[in-house]
TIVEXRO-711388 format. One record per residue (C-alpha): x, y, z. Coordinates in steps of 0.02 Angstrom, whole numbers, padded with zeros to 5 digits, always signed. Layout:
REM residues N
XYZ ...
//
This chain:
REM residues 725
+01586-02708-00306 +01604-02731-00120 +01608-02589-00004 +01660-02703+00170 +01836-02638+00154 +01922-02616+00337 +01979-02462+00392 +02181-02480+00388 +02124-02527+00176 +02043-02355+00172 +02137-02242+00266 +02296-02314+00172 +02214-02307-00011 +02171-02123+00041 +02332-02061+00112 +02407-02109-00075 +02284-02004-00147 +02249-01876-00061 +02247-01710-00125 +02271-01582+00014 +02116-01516+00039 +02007-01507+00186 +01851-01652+00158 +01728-01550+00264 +01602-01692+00238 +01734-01806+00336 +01757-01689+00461 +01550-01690+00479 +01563-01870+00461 +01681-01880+00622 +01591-01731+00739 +01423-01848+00708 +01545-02009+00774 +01609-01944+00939 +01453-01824+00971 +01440-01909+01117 +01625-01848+01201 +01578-01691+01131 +01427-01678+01222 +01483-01765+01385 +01617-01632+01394 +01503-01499+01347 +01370-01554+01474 +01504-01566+01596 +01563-01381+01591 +01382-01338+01592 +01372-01421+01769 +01547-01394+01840 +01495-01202+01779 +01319-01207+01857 +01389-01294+02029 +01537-01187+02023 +01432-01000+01992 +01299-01078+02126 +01426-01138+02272 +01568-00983+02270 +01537-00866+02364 +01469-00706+02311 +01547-00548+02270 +01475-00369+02286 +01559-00221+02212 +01487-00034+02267 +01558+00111+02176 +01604+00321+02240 +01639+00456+02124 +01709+00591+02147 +01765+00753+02037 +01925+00842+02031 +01898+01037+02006 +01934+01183+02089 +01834+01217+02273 +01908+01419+02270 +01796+01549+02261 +01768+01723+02273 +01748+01740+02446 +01917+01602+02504 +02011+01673+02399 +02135+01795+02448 +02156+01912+02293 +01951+01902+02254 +01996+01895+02078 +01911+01785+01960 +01974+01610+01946 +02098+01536+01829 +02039+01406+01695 +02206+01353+01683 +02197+01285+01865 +02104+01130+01833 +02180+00972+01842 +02253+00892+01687 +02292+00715+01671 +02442+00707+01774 +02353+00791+01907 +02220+00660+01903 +02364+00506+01883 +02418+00567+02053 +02254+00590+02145 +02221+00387+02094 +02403+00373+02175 +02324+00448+02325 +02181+00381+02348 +02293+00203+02336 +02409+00250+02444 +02452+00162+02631 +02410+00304+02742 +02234+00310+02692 +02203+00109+02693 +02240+00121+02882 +02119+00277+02897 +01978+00158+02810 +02031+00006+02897 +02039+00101+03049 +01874+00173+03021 +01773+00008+02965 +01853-00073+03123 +01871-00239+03018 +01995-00322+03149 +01922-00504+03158 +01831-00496+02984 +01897-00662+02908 +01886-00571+02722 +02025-00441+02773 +02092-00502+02940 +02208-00661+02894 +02206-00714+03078 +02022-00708+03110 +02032-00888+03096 +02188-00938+03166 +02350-00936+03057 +02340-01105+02938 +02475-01234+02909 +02574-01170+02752 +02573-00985+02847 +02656-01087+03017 +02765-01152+02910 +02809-00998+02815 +02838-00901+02959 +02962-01067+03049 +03035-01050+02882 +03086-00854+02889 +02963-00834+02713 +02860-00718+02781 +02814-00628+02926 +02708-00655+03049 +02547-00595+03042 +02482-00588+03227 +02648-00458+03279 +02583-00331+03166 +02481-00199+03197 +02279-00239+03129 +02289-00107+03022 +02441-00176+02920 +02401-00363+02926 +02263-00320+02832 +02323-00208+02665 +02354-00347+02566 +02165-00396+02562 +02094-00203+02566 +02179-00180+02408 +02151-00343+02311 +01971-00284+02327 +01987-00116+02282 +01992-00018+02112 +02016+00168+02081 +02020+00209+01881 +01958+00395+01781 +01846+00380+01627 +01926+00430+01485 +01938+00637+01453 +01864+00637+01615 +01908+00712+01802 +01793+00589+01879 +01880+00457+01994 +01770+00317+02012 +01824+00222+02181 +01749+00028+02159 +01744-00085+02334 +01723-00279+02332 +01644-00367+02488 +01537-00511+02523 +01445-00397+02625 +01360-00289+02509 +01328-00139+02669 +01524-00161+02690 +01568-00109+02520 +01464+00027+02515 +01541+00083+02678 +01689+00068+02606 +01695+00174+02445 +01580+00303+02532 +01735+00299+02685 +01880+00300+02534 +01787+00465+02457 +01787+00550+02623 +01948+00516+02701 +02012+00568+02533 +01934+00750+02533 +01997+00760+02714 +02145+00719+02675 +02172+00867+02538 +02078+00966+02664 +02213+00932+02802 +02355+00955+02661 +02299+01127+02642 +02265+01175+02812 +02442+01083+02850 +02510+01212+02707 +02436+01360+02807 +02489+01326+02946 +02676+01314+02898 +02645+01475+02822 +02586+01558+02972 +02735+01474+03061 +02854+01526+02900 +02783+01713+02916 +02772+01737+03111 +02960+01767+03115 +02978+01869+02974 +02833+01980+03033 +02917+02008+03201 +03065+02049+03130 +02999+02173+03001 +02924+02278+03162 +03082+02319+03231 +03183+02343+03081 +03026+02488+03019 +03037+02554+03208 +03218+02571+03204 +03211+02661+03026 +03060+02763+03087 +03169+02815+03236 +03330+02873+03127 +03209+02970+03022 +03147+03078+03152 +03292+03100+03260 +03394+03154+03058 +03232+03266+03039 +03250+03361+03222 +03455+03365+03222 +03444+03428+03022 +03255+03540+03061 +03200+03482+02907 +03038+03470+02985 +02900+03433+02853 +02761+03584+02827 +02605+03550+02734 +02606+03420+02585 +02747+03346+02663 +02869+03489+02617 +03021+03556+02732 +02984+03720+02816 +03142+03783+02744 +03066+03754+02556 +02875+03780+02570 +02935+03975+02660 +03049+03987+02485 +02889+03972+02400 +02798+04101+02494 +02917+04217+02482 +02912+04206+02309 +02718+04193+02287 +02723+04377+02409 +02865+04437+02270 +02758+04387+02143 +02617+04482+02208 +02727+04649+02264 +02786+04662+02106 +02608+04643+02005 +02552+04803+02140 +02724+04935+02101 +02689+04889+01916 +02504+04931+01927 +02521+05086+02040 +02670+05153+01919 +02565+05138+01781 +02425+05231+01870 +02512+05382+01936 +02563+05406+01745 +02403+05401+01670 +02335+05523+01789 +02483+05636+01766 +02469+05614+01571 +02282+05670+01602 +02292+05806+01726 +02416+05886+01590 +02290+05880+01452 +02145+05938+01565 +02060+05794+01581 +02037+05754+01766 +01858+05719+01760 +01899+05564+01647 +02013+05488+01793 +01923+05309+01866 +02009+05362+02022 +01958+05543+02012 +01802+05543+01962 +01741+05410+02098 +01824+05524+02231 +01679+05591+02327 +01758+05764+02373 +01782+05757+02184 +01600+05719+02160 +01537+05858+02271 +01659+05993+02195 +01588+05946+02020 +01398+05966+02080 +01447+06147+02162 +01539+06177+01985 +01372+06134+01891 +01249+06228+02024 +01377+06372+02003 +01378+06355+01805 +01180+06358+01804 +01176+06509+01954 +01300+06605+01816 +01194+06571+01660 +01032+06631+01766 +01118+06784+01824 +01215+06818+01670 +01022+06853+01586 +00992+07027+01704 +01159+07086+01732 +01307+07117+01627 +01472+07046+01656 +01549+07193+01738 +01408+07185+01875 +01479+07139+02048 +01357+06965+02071 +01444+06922+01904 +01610+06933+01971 +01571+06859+02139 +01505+06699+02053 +01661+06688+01935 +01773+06697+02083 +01677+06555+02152 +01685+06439+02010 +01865+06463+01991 +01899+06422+02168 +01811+06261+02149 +01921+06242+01983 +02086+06245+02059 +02006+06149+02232 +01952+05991+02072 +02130+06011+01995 +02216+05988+02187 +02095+05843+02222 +02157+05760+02058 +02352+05815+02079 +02321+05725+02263 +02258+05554+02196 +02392+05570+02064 +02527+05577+02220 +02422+05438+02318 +02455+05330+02148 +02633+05382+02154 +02674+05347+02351 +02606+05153+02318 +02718+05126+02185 +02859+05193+02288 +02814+05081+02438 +02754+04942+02311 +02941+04960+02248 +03018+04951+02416 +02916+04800+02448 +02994+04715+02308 +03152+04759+02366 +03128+04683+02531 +03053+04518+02461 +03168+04514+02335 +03318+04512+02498 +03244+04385+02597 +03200+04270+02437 +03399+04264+02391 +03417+04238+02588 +03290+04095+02622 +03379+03988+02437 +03520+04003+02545 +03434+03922+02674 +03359+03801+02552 +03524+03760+02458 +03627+03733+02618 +03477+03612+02676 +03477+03507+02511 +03608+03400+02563 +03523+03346+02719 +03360+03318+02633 +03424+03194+02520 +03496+03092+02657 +03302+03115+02750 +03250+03071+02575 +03348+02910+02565 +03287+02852+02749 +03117+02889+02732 +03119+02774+02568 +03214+02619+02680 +03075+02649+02799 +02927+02649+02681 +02996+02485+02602 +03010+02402+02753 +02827+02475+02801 +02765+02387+02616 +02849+02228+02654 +02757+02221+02841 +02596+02270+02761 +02614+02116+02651 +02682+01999+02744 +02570+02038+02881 +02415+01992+02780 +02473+01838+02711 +02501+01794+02876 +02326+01847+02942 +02245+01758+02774 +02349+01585+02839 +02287+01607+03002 +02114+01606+02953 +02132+01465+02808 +02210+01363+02975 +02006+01340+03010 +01930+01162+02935 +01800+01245+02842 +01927+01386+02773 +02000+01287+02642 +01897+01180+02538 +01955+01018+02462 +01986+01018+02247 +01879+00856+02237 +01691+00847+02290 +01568+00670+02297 +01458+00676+02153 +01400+00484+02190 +01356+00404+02353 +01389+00207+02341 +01225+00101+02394 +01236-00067+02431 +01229-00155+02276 +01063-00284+02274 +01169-00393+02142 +01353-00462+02150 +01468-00436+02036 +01528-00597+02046 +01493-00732+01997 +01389-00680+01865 +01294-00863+01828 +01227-00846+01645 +01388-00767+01559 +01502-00888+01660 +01395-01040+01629 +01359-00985+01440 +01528-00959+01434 +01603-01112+01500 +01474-01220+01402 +01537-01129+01248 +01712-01154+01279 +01686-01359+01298 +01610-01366+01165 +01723-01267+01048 +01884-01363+01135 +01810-01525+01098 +01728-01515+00932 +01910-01401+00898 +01998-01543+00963 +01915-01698+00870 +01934-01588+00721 +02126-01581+00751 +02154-01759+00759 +02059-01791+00594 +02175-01666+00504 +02329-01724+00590 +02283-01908+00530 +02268-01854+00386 +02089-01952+00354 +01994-01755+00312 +02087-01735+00149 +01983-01724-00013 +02025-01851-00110 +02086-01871-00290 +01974-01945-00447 +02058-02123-00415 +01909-02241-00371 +01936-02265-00184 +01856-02390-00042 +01683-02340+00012 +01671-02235+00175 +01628-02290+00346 +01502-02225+00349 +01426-02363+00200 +01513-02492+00310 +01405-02470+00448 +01246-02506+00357 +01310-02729+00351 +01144-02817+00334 +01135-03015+00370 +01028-03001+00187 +01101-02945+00033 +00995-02810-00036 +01021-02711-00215 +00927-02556-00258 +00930-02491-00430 +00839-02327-00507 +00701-02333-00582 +00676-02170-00687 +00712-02263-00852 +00913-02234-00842 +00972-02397-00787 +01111-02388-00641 +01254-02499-00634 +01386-02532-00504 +01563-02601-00511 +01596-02795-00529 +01617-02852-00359 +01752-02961-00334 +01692-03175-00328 +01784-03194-00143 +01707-03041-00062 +01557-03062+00068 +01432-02962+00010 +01336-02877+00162 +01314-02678+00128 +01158-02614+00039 +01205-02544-00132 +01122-02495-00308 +01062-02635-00387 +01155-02671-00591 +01050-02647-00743 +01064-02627-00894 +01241-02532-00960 +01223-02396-01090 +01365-02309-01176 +01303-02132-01092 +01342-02211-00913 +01494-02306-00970 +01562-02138-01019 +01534-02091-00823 +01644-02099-00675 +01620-02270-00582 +01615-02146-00424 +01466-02090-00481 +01347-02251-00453 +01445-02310-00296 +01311-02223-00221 +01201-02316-00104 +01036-02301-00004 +01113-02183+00127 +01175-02082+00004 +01002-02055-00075 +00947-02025+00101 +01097-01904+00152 +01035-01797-00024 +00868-01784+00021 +00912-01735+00204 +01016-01596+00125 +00838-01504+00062 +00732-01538+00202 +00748-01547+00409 +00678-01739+00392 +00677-01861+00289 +00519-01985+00276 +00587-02146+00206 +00419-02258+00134 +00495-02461+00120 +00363-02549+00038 +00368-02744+00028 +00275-02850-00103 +00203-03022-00070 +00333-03107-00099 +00481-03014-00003 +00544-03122+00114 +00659-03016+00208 +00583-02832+00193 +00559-02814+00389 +00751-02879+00413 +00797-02747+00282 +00705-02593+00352 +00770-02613+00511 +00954-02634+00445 +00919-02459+00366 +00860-02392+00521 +00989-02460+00640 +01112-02371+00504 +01017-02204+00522 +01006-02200+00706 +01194-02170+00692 +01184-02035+00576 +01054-01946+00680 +00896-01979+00791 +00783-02081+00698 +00631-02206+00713 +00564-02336+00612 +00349-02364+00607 +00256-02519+00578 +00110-02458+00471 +00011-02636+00471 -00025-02761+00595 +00101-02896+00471 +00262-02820+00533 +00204-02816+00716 +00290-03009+00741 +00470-03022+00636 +00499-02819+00705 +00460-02865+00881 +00596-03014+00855 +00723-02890+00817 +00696-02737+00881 +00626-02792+01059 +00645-02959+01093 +00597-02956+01276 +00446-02870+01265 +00289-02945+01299 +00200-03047+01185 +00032-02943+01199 +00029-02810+01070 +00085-02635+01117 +00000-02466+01074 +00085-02418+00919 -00001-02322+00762 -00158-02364+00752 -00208-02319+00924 -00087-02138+00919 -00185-02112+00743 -00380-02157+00831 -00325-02055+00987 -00318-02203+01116 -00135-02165+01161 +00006-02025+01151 +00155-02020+01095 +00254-02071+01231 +00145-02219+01262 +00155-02259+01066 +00337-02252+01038 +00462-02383+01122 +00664-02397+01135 +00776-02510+01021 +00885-02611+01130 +01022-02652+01020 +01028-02455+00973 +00985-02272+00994 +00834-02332+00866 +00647-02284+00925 +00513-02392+00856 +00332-02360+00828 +00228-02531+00811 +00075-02550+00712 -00046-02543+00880 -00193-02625+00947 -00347-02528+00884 -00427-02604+00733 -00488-02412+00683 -00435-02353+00477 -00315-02234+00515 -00253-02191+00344 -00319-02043+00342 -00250-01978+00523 -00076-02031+00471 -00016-01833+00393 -00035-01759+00567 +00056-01900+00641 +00202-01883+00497 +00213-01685+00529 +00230-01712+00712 +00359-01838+00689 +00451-01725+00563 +00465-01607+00714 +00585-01707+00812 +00659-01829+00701 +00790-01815+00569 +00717-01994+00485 +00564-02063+00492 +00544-02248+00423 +00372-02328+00367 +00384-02525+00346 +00217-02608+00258 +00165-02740+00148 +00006-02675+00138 +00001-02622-00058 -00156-02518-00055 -00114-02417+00099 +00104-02404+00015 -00019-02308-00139 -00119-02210-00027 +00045-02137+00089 +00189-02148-00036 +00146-01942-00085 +00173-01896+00078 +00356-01980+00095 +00522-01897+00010 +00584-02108-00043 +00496-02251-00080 +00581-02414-00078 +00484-02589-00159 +00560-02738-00122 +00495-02907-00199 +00526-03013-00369 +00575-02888-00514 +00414-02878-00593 +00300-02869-00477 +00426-02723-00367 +00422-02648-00565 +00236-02662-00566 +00215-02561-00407 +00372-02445-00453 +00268-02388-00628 +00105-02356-00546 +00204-02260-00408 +00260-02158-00551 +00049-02125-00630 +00013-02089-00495 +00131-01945-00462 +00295-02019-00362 +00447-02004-00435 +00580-02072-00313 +00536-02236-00310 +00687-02366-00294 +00680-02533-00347 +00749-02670-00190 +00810-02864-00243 +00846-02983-00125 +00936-03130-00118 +00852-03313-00064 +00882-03329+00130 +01009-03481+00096 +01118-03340+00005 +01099-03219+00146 +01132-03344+00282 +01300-03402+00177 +01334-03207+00166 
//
């Protein structure tokens, strides 16, 4: 069977069959045909990208932060209490300081500040106003620039290039400045974090002093209203006498409470003396008098009693000589009854004493008892009138507390009015530096990038169009037209290749009026095992022996050896290679000096007739690669001749294989040389023998003693066939 089918035959057979899914070896098959857009497009992103990141100018970003928290302390605050927790800023709080440190009034501080009139990145007339702003300004669109103040003309830039954003669960603000000049935006954000702490510094100095102003008033005011109720007061207290005595009392009420502290007394004295005067009565009656306190520390009382003793002892002495009758006797009787009745008088005397201070203690009594009942008249006619001194003193004292308070908060806003008094809530934690690299452009991610995106948008887009048309379907067990891909691989020769591993290989009849120009399996022998198969299975052809062996390895070294007799075994591995270079980069080697002339006819037709360094000399050392390996000029196919050096090289030709392997996806060895095809067809994944059947059979079986199994058997047809082909 044929497989030069066009591609309107294909693509129609296959849209009947289809079966809906995706043929990812299609898909493969179409990425590998249009490589080259995809790389052109790729490459050119990568050097728009490059020339763009390289050319533009450069952007520097410098960053301030600053923290939100409560400046008070101990010593600005006015109650010196400790400070709230509560008081710190919550989210809100820190929503509106970013509002403020956006806001209008301090861009013109900064712009002000930085003195960026004439700057052409902020000033939009540093250069002279361009042709679409003339025209929007003829127009009425917008205003013009040059009649407003420097300050305004020059917002719109200040804040395209600033940023103010808070870390999440954080009371940082973090203030972020773009310039070209990387000093400027440093500048900048450190200017931004300073006029903004001013700023709440002047808002609470601002609040102070409207305070103060607030207070001053109401402080004046509070003077004369205490002096007026001061005045009433005292002029109530001297018309009414309820002048105040000692811990603030009225005289009329602390004398009340002498009077009856002196009663209290009087009346502890007449109760004391009463009961005195009795007990010395009671005791003079029972003859007691010497047991009297007051009696018996009398001192006339004393001295009587020691007379009464000396008496009492004279008596006893005398009474021992003389008898009671006797006249001494007598005389000292006499005596000690005088002193008797002069002790009894004493004691009757202190007993009267007692008695005469109860009597005046009782008249006392009396007396304070009077001019108590007098003075609560006094009090009780005054009570009224102390009330009504009660009730202004209490309107004064008010007004006094009010003055006393408003009088210090107006001395505390006085001295918060200072501009060290009251500290900011915010303080710089971070300085901005200028930054040594922009922020923008940054060259590898935009490059990467941009190189990244080509190449996804065009490999995505080729991919589109080959499932919109429908050709990247799977398609359904109904034999079909071979693929492009086995069109490409036309040959002027016809050349069959069957298996030789004792299972003959057959293809389908090809039809009688059918050029026959693709490479395919040759027919053998049919069995009834392989009649049983699919026919898809033995449409397979040389590529498709190639395409599985490039499936298990990076490269795939293709051996093509040619018997005596193959006519066209050069014309044949060069058809194979030409059909490889399009499936990936690939290069075909002369191994002997025999293919050097029909391969120079095809491959490079112009070059000179003196042989080039190929092989041999790469292999003996006399050349490198690049001087070695030469260009196809019919296609992207590199060729390797056989060389000039005489040298064996069979043995250096593994090193040059592995090196090859690195950088080629094929590798193709041409030679008709059969003891060197023994020698190198181990180190080669397919061997191909071309020739008469049983000589290429000959070869094929001692391929297989000697260890190689994939060894494909080539026919070829006379040249008259080919050129009729």
């Amino acid at each position: 069977m044929s497989f030069g089918h066009s591609h309107d035959d294909a693509g129609s057979v296959r849209g009947e069959i289809s079966n809906g899914e995706i043929d990812l070896g299609q898909i493969a098959g179409a990425l590998s045909r249009r490589r080259r857009i995809v790389i052109g497009v790729t490459l050119a992103a990568f050097l728009g990208a490059l020339v763009f990141v390289n050319v533009v100018k450069p952007r520097y970003t410098a960053e301030a932060r600053v923290l939100l928290e409560n400046q008070e302390s101990y010593l600005t605050r006015a109650d010196k209490e400790r400070a709230d927790p509560t008081a710190a800023p919550d989210a809100e709080a820190v929503q509106s300081q970013i509002q403020m440190l956006t806001s209008r009034d301090l861009a013109r501080r900064v712009l002000k500040s930085l003195d960026l009139q004439g700057n052409t990145e902020f000033d939009p007339i540093a250069n002279g106003l361009g042709l679409g702003a003339k025209i929007g300004v003829m127009l009425g669109l917008s205003r013009d620039p040059s009649k407003l103040a420097p300050e305004e003309r020059m917002l719109d830039a200040y804040f395209d290039k600033l940023l103010v954003l808070s870390p999440t669960k954080t009371r940082v603000l973090q203030i972020e400045f773009s310039s070209r000049d990387p000093d400027l935006a440093a500048r900048a954000a450190n200017a931004i974090a300073s006029f903004y702490i001013d700023i709440q510094r002047e808002a609470k100095r601002e609040n102070a002093r409207d305070a103060a102003q607030s207070l001053s008033p109401l402080v004046a005011d509070l003077r004369e209203r205490l002096s007026r109720a001061e005045a009433k007061v005292e002029a109530f207290r001297s018309r009414s006498g309820l002048f105040a005595g000692t811990n603030n009392m009225t005289i009329a009420t602390q004398q009340l409470g002498d009077l009856a502290n002196q009663l209290s007394i009087s009346r502890t004295a007449q109760a004391d003396a009463e009961a005195k005067g009795r007990l010395v009565r009671d005791m003079l009656r029972q003859n007691r008098v010497g047991e009297i306190p007051d009696v018996a520390n009398n001192e006339m009382i004393r001295r009587i009693g020691e007379q009464r003793v000396s008496l009492r002892a004279q008596l006893a002495l005398e009474s021992r000589t003389l008898l009671p009758g006797h006249p001494r006797i007598k005389e000292l009787q006499a005596q000690l009854a005088d002193l008797d009745a002069d002790w009894r008088r004493a004691a009757e005397r202190t007993a009267r004493t007692l008695e005469n201070e109860a009597h005046i203690a009782s008249a006392r009594v009396e007396n304070l008892a009077r001019a108590m009942e007098e003075q609560k008249r006094v009090a009780g006619a005054a009570g009224a009138d102390e009330v009504q001194l009660r009730e202004l003193e209490r309107a004064a004292r008010v007004l006094k507390d009010q003055l006393e308070a408003d009088s210090a908060k107006y001395q505390e806003a006085l001295a918060r009015e200072g501009p060290k008094a009251s500290p900011a809530d915010a303080r710089v934690i971070q300085r901005a530096v200028a930054p040594p690299i922009p922020s923008f452009p940054k060259k590898v991610p935009i490059t990467a990038f941009a190189t990244i995106a080509a190449f996804v948008l065009s490999a995505g887009s080729i991919v589109a169009i080959e499932l919109l048309s429908g050709r990247a379907r799977l398609l359904g067990p109904a034999p079909l037209p071979a693929p492009p891909e086995e069109e490409a691989l036309e040959a002027p020769s016809q050349i069959r290749i069957a298996a030789r591993r004792r299972e003959p290989v057959f293809d389908e009849p090809e039809e009688e009026d059918e050029p026959r120009t693709s490479l395919a399996l040759a027919p053998e022998r049919r069995t009834p095992e392989l009649e049983n198969r699919s026919p898809r299975t033995f449409r397979s052809g040389i590529v498709g022996k190639i395409d599985a062996a490039r499936m298990a390895t990076l490269s795939v070294k293709v051996l093509m050896v040619g018997c005596a007799d193959a006519e066209c075994s050069f014309d044949s591995a060069v058809t194979l290679s030409r059909a490889l270079a399009r499936r990936g980069l690939a290069i075909i080697v002369a191994a002997d000096a025999q293919a050097q002339g029909r391969l120079y006819d095809r491959l490079i037709p112009d070059l000179e007739r003196a042989r080039p360094l190929g092989l041999a000399d790469l292999a003996s050392g006399a050349a490198t690669f690049g001087e070695a390996i030469h260009r196809d000029q019919e296609s992207r196919l590199h060729v390797m001749p056989g060389g000039r050096s005489a040298a064996e090289y069979d043995q250096d030709v593994e090193p040059v294989l592995e090196a090859l392997a690195q950088t080629y996806d094929f590798i193709v060895f041409a030679t008709r040389d059969y003891e060197r095809a023994m020698f190198l067809a181990p180190s080669f994944d397919i061997v191909l023998v071309s020739g008469a059947e049983l000589a290429a059979e000959a070869v094929i079986d001692e391929l297989a003693q000697a260890g190689v199994s994939d060894a494909y058997l080539l026919e070829e047809e006379s040249a008259a066939d080919a050129s009729a082909a």
